[in-house]
N, C-alpha and C positions, 0 to 999 in steps of 0.2 A: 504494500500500500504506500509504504512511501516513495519508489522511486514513479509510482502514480501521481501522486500529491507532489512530487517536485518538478513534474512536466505539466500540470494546472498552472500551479505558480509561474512555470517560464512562460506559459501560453497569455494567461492574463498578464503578466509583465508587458512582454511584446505587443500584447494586441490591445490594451489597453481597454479592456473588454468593459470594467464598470465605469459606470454615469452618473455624475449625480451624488458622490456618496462625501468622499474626502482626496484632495488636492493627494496624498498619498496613496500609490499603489500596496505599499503593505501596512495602511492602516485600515484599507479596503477590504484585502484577506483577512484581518484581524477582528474587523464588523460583519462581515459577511460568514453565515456558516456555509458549508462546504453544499449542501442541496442547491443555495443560491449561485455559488460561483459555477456548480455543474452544471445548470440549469441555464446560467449567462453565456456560457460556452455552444452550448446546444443553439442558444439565438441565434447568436454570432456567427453559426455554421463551421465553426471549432472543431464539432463533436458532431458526430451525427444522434437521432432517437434512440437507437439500438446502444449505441455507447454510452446515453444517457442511463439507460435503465443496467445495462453491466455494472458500470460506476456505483450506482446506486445497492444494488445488491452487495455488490463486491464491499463495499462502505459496513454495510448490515454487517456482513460477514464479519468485518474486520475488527468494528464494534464489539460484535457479541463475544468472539473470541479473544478480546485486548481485557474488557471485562466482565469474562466466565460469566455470561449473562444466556441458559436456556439451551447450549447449543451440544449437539450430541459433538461424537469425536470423529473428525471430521477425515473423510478415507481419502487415501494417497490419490484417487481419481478426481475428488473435490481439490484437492491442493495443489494439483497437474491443471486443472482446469483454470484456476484461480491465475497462476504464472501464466498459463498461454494467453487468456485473456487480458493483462497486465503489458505482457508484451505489445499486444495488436492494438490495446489503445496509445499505450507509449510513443507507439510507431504510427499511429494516425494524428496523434498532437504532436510528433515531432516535422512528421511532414506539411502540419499548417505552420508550423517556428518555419520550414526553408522558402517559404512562397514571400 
């Protein structure tokens, strides 16, 4: 999840995504919780729908398992999925940083 969370931040850095909130970019991340910044990406055609809702899930996940919150234990096929999907948005918000 983090090296997710630090290709958001370079995405909103560069793109300048929010409006409206404060003259700082990281006092923007800092107001903003992470459903808004995904959600601002998704506008801005950043992120597609489908990547919106991975992020989301993947967020839950990471949640529930940071604070042993409800979640059973989670199989090497869940945690293969977890990185591949990791990767593919990675590499979709790294390819909006090269444009």
């Amino acid at each position: 999840w983090l090296g997710i969370e630090k290709e958001i931040r370079r995405a909103v850095i560069q793109a300048d995504t929010f409006e409206g909130i404060s003259p700082s970019t990281s006092e923007k991340l800092r107001v903003w919780g992470s459903n808004k910044i995904i959600q601002s990406l998704k506008n801005k055609g950043i992120i597609s729908a489908k990547t919106l809702a991975t992020l989301v899930e993947m967020r839950d996940l990471r949640d529930k398992l940071a604070h042993n919150i409800e979640v059973e234990e989670v199989s090497e096929a869940t945690a293969l999925n977890y990185v591949e999907h990791a990767i593919s948005i990675a590499e979709e918000i790294s390819s909006f940083l090269k444009k």
